[in-house]
MDTraj code that builds the backbone (N, CA, C; nanometers):
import mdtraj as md
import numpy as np

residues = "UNK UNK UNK UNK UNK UNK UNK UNK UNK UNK UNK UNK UNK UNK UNK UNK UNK UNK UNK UNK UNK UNK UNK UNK UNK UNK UNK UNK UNK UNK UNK UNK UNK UNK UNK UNK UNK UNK UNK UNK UNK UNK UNK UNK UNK UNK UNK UNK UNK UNK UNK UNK UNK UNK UNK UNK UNK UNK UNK UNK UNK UNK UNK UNK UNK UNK UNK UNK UNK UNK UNK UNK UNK UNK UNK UNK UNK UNK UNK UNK UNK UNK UNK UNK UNK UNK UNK UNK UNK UNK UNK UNK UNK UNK UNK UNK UNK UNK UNK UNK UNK UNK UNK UNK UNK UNK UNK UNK UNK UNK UNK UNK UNK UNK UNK UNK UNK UNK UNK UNK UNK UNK UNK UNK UNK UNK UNK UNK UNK UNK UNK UNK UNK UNK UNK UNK UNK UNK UNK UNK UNK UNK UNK UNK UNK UNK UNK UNK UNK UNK UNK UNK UNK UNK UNK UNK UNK UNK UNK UNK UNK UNK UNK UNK UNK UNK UNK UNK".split()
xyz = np.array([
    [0.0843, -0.1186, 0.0000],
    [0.0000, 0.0000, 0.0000],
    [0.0879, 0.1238, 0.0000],
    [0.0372, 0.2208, -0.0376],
    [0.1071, 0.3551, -0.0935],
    [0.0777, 0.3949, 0.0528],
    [0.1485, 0.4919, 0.1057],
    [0.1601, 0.5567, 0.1745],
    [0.0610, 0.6760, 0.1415],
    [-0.0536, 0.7447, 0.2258],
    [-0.1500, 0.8586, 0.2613],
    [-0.1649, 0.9359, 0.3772],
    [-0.1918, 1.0140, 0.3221],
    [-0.2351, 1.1313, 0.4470],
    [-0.3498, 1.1608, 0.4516],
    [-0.3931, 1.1492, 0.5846],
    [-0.5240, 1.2176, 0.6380],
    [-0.5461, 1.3119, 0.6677],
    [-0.5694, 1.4572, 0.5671],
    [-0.5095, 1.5706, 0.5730],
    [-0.5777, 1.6348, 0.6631],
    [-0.7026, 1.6064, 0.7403],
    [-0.7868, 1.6816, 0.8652],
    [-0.6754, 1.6672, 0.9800],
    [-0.6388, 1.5356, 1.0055],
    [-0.5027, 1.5070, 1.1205],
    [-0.4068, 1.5430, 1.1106],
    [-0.3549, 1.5485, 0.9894],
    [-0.1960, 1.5376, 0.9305],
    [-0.1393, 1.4073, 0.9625],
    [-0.2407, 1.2829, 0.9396],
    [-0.1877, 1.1676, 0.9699],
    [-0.1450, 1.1208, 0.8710],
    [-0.0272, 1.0638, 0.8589],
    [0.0087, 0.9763, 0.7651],
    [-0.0008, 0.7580, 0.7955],
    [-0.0349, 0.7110, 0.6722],
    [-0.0300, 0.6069, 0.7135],
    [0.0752, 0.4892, 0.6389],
    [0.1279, 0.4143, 0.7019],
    [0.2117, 0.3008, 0.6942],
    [0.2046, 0.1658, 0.6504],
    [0.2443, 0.0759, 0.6227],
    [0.2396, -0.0897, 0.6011],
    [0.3315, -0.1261, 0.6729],
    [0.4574, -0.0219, 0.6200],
    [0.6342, -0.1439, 0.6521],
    [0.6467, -0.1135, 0.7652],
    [0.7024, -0.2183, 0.8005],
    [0.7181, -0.2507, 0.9505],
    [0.8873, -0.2404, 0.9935],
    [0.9126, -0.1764, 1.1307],
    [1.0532, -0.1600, 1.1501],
    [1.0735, -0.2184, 1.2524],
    [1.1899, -0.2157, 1.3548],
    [1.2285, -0.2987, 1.4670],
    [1.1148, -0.1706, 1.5583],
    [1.1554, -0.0603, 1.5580],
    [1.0955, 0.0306, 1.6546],
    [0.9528, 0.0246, 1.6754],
    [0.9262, -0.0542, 1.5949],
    [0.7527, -0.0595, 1.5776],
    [0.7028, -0.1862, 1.7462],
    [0.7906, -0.2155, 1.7626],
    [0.7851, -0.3307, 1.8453],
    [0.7152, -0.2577, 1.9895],
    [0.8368, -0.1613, 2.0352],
    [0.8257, -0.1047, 2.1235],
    [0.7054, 0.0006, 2.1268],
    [0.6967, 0.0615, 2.0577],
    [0.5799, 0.1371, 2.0174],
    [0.4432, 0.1231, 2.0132],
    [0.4098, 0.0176, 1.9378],
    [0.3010, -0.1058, 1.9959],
    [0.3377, -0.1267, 2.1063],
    [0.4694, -0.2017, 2.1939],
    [0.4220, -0.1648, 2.3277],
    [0.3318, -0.0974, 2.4364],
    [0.3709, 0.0541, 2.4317],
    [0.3616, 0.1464, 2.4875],
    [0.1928, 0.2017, 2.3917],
    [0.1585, 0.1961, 2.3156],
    [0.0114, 0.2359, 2.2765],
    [-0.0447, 0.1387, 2.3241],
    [-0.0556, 0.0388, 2.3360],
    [-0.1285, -0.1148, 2.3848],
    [-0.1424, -0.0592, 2.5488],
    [-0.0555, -0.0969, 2.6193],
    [-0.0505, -0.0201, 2.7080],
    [-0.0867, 0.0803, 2.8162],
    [-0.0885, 0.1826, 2.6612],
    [-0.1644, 0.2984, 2.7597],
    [-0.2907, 0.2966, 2.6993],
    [-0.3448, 0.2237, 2.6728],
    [-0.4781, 0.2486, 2.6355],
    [-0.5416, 0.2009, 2.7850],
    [-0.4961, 0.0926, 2.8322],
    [-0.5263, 0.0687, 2.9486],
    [-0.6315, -0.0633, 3.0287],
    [-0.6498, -0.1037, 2.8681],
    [-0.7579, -0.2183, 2.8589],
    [-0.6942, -0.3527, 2.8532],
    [-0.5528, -0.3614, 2.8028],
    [-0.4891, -0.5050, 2.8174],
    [-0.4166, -0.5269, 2.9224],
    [-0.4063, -0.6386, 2.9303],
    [-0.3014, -0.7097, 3.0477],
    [-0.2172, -0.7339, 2.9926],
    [-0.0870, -0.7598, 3.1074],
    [0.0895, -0.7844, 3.0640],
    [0.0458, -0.8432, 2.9620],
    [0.0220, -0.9992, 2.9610],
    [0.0099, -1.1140, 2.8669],
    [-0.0521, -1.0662, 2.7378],
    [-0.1208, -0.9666, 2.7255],
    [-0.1737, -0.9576, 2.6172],
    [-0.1090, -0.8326, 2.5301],
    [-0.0361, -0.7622, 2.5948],
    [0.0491, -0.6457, 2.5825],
    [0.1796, -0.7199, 2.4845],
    [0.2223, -0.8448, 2.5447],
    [0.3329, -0.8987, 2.4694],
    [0.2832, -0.9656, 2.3635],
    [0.1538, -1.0098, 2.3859],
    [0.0950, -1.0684, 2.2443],
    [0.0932, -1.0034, 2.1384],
    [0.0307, -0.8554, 2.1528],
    [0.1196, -0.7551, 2.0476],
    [0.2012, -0.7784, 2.0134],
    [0.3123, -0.7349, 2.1132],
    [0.4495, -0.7442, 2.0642],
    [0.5178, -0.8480, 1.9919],
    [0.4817, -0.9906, 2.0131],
    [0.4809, -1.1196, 1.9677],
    [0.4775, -1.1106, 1.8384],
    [0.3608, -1.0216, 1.7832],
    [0.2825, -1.0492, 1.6499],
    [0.4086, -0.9347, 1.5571],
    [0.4220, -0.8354, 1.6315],
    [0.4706, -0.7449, 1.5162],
    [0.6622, -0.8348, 1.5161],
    [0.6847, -0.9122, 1.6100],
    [0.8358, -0.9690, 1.5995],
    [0.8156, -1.0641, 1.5323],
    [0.6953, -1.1537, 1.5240],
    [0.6862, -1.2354, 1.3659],
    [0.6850, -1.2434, 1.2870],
    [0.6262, -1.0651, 1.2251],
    [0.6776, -1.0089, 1.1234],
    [0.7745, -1.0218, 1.1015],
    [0.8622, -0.9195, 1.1776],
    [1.0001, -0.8697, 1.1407],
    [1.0771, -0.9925, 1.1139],
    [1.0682, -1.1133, 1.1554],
    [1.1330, -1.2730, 1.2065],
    [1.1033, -1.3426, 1.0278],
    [0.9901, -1.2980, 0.9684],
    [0.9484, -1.4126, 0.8947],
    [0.8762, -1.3078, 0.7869],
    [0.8617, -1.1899, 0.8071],
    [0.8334, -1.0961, 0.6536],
    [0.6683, -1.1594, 0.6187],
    [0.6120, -1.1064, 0.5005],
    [0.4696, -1.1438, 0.4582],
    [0.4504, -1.2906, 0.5087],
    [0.5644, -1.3933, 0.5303],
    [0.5441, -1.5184, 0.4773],
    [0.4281, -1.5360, 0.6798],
    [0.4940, -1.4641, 0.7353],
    [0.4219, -1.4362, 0.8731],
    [0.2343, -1.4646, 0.8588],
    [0.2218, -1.4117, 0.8293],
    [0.0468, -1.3829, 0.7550],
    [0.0176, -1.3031, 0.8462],
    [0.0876, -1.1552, 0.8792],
    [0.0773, -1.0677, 1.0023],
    [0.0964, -0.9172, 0.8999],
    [0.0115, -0.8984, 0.8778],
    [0.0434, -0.7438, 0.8165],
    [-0.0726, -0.6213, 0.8866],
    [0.0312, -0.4900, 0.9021],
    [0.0161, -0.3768, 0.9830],
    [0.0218, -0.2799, 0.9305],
    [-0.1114, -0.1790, 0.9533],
    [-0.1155, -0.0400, 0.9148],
    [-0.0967, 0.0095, 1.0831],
    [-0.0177, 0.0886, 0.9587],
    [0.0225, 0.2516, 1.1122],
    [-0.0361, 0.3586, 1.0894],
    [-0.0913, 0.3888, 1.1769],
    [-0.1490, 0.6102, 1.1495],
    [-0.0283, 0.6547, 1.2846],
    [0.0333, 0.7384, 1.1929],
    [0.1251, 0.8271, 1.2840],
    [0.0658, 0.9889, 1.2853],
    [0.1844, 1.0795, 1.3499],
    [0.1454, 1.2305, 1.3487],
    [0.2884, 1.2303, 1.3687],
    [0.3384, 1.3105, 1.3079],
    [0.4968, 1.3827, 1.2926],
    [0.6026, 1.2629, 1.3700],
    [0.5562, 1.1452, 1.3015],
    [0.6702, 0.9986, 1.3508],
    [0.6005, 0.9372, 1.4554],
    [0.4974, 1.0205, 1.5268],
    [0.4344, 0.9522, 1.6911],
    [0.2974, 0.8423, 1.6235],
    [0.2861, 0.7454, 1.6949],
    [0.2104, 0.6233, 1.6688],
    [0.0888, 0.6669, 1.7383],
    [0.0033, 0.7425, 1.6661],
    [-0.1375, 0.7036, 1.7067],
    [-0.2225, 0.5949, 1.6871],
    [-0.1946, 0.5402, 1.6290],
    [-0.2629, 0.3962, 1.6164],
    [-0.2261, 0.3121, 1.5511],
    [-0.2872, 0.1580, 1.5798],
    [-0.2290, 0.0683, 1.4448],
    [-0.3578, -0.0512, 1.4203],
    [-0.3093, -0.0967, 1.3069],
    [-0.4463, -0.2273, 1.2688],
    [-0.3053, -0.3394, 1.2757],
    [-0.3057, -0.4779, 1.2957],
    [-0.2838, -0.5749, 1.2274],
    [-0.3925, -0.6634, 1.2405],
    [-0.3684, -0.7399, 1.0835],
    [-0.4611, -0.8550, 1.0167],
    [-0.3959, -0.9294, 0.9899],
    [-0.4385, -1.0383, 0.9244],
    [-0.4275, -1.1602, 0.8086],
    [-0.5322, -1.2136, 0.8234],
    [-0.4793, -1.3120, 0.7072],
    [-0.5964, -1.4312, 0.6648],
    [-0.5931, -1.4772, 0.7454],
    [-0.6765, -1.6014, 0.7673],
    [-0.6943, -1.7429, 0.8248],
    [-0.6599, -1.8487, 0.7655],
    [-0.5604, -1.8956, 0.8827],
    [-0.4953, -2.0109, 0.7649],
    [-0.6394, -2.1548, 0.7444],
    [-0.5810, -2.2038, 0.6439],
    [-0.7243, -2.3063, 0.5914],
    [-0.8328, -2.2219, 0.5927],
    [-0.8515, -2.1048, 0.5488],
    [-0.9797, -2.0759, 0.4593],
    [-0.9429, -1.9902, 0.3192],
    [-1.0368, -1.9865, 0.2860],
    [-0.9833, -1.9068, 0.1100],
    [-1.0076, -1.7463, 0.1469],
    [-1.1487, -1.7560, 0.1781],
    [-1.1156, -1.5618, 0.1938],
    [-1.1730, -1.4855, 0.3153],
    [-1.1317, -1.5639, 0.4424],
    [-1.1737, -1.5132, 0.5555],
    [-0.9967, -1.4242, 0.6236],
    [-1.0492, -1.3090, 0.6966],
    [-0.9348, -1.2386, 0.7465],
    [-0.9964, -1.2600, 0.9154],
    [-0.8802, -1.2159, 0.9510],
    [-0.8881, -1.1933, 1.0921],
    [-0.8287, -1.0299, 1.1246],
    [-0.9257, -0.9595, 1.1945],
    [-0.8483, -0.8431, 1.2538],
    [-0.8125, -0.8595, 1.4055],
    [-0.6728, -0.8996, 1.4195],
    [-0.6282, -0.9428, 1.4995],
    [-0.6080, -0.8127, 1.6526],
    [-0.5431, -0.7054, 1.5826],
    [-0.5936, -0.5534, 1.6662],
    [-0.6176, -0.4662, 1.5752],
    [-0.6815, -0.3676, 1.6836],
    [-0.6707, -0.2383, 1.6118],
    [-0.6536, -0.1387, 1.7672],
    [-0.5905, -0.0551, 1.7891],
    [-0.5612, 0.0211, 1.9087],
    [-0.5518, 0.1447, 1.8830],
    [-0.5951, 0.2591, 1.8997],
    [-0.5669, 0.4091, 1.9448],
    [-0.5286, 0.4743, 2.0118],
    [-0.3845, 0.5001, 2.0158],
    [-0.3587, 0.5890, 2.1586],
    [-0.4740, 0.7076, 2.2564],
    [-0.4597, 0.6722, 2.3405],
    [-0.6222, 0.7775, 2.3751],
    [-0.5835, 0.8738, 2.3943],
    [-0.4444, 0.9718, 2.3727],
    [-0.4458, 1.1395, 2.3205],
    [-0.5172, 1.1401, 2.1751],
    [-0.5215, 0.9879, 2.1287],
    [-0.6129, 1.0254, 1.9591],
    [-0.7415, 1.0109, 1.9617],
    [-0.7986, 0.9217, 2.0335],
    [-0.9064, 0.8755, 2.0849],
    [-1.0018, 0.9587, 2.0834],
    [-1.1313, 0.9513, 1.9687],
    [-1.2511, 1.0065, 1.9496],
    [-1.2372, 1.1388, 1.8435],
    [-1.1859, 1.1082, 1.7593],
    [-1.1298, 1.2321, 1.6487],
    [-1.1623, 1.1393, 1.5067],
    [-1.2023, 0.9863, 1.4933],
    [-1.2508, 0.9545, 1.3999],
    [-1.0801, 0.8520, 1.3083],
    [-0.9869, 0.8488, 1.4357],
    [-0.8739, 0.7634, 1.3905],
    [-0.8794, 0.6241, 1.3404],
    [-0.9826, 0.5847, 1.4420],
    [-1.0640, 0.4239, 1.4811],
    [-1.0320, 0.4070, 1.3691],
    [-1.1661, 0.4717, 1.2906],
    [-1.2582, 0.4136, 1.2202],
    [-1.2075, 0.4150, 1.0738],
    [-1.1186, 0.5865, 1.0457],
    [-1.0071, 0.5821, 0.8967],
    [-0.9279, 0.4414, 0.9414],
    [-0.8802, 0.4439, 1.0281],
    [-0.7875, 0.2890, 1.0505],
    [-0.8664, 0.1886, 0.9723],
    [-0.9626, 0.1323, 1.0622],
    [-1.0177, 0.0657, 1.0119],
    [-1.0380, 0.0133, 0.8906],
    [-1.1347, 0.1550, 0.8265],
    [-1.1383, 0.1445, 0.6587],
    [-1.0214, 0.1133, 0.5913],
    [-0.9388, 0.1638, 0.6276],
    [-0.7726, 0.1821, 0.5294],
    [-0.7797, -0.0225, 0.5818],
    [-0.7465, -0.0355, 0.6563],
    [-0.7099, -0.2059, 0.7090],
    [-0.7923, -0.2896, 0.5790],
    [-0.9393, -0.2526, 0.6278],
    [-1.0231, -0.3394, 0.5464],
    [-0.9756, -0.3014, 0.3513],
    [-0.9557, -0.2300, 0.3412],
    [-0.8896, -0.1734, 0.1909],
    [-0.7942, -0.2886, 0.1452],
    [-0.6855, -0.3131, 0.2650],
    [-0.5523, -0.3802, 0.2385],
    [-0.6270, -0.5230, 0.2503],
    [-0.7099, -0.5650, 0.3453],
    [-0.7701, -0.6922, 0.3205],
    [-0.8104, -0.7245, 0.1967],
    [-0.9043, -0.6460, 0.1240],
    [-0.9767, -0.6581, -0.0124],
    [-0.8478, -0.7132, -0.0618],
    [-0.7932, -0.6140, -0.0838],
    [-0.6476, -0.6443, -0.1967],
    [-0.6043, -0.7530, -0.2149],
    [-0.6090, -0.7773, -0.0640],
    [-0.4931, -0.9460, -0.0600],
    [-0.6066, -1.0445, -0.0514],
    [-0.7304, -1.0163, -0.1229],
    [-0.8369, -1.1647, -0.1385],
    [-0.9861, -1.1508, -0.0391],
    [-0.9841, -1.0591, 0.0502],
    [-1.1008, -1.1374, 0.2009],
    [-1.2185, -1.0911, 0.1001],
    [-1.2789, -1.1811, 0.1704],
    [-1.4475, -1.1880, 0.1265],
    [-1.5030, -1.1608, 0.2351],
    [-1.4809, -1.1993, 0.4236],
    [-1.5195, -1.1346, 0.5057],
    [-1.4165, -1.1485, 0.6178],
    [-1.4761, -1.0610, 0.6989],
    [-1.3256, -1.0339, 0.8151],
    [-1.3746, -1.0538, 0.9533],
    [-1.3099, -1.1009, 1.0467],
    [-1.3698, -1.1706, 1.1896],
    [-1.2712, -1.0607, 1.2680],
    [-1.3514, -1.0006, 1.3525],
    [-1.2964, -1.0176, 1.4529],
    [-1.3358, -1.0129, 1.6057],
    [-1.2939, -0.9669, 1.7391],
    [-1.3431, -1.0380, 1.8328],
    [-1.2984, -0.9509, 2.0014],
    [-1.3871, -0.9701, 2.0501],
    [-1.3863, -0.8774, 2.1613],
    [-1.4477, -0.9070, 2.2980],
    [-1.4202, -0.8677, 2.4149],
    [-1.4403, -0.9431, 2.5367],
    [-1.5996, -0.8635, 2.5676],
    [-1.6403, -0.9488, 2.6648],
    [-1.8123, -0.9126, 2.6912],
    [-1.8030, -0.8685, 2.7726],
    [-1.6786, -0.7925, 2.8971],
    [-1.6513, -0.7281, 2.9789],
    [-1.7423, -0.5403, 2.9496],
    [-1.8151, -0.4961, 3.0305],
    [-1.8449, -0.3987, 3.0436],
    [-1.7341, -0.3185, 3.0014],
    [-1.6411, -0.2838, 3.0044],
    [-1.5492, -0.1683, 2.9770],
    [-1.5364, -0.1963, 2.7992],
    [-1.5330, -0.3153, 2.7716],
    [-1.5888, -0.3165, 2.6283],
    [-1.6645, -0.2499, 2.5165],
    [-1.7447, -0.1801, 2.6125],
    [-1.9072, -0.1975, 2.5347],
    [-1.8935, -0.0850, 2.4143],
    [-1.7539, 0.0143, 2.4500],
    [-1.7564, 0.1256, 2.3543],
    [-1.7135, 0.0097, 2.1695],
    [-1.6207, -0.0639, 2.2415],
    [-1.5371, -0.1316, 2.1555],
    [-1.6349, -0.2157, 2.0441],
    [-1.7605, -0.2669, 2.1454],
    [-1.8934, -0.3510, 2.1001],
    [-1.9470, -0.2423, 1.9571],
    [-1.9582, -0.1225, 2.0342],
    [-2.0747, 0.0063, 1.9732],
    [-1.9549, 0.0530, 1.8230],
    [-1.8391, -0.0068, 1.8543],
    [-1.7548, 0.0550, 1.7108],
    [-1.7947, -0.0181, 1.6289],
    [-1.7615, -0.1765, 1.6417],
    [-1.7976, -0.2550, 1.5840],
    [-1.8980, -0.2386, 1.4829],
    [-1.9988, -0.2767, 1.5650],
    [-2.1417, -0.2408, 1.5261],
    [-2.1688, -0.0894, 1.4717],
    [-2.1241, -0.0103, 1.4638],
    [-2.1417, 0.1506, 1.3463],
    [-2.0435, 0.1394, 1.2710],
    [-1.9512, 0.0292, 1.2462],
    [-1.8577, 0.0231, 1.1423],
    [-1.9259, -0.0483, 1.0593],
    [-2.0143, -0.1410, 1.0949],
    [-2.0612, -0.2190, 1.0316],
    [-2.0969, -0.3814, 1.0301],
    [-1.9751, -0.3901, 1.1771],
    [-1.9782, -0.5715, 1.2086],
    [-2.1082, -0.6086, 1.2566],
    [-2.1310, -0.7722, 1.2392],
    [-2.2450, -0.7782, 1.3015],
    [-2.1779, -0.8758, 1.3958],
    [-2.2600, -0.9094, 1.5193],
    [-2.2575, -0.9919, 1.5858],
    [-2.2158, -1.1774, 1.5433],
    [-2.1759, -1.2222, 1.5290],
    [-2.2082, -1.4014, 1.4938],
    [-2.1819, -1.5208, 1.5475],
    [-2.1478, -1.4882, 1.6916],
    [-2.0922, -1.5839, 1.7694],
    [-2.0554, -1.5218, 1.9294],
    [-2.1110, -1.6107, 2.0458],
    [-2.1126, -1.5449, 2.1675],
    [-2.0660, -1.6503, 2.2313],
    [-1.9201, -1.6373, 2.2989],
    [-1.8693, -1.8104, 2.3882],
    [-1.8540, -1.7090, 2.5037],
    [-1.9438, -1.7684, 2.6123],
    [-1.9608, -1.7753, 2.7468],
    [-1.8706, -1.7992, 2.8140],
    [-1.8031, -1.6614, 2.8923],
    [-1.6996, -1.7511, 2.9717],
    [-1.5395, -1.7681, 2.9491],
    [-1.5168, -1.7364, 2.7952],
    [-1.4066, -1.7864, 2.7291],
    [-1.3024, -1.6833, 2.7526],
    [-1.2417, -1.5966, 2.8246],
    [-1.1277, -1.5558, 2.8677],
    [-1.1694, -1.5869, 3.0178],
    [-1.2352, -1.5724, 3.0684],
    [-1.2370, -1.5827, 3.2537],
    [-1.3792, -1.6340, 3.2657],
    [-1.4559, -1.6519, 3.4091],
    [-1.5744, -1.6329, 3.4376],
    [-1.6296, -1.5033, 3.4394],
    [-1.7208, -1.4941, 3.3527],
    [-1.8000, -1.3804, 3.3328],
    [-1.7615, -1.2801, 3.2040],
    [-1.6313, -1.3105, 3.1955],
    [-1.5616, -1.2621, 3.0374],
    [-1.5676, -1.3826, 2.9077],
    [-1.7241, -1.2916, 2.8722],
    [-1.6653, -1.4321, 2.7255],
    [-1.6378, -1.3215, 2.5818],
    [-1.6255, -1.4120, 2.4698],
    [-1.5939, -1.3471, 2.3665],
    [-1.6808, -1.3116, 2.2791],
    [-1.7121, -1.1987, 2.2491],
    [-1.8152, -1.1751, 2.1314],
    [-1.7230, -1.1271, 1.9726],
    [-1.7838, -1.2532, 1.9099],
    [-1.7203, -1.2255, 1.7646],
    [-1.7847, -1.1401, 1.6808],
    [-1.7369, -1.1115, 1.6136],
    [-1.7921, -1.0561, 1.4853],
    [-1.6926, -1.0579, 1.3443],
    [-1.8329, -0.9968, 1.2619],
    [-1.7916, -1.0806, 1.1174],
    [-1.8491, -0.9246, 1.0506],
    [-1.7429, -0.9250, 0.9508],
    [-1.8102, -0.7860, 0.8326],
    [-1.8074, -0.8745, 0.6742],
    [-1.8684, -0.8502, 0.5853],
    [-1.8732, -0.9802, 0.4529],
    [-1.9018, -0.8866, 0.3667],
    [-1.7813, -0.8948, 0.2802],
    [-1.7848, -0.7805, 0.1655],
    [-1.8097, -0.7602, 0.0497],
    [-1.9363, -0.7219, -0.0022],
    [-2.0095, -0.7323, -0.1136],
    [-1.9233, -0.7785, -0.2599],
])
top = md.Topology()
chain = top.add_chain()
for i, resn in enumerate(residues, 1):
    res = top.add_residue(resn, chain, resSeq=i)
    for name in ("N", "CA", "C"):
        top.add_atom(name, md.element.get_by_symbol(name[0]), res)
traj = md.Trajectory(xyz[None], top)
């Protein structure tokens, strides 16, 4: 993907991935304030599989920056063993960006790079925890629908609500 600007922000956005990106995703994951250690390195995990193993990874990342600073990022891929299902694995906003409409250009731009590389529809997935519910309400005005509810499945009382977007 070509590199753009979001000329209301002055955001520019990214694909290639560098070592610094590691840490960076760190620290936005982070401070958003919604993950735990374990899931903080799971980030980090994903963008060092990149760097470790290149496309062949099935881990690819858009960045929205502001003058080099990481306001946000998407990573996706496919699903391995299906033909044109993606997974949006994250998407995060630093919350100095938070509610300016970053989400959701993210978003779109992500789902753009999905089309490209094949998806027919895109999964992804979110905890049923109350502090959620903004995360639920993006979803759902982006366009996901609901398609799957497991009870329970990170803790008691935290389960996972999936969702699915399917692209005309």
């Amino acid at each position: 993907m070509e590199d753009f600007i979001n000329k209301k922000m002055k955001l520019s956005y990214r694909t290639g991935v560098c070592r610094k990106d590691v840490d960076s995703i760190g620290r936005l994951v982070e401070a958003t304030g919604f993950f735990s250690v374990e899931e903080i390195g799971i980030a980090r995990e994903l963008i060092e599989e990149r760097l470790r193993r290149g496309m062949e990874s099935g881990y690819f990342f858009l960045f929205a920056e502001e003058a080099h600073n990481l306001a946000g990022y998407a990573c996706f891929g496919p699903i391995p063993g299906t033909t044109q299902s993606f997974d949006l694995y994250w998407i995060a906003v630093h919350p100095s960006f938070q509610g300016k409409g970053i989400g959701r250009s993210l978003l779109q731009a992500a789902e753009q790079e999905m089309l490209k590389k094949g998806a027919g529809r895109v999964y992804v997935d979110t905890s049923s925890r109350p502090q959620y519910a903004p995360t639920r309400q993006f979803y759902a005005a982006c366009g996901y629908r609901t398609c799957a509810v497991l009870e329970d499945f990170y803790a008691p009382g935290d389960g996972k609500i999936i969702y699915v977007k399917i692209f005309a």
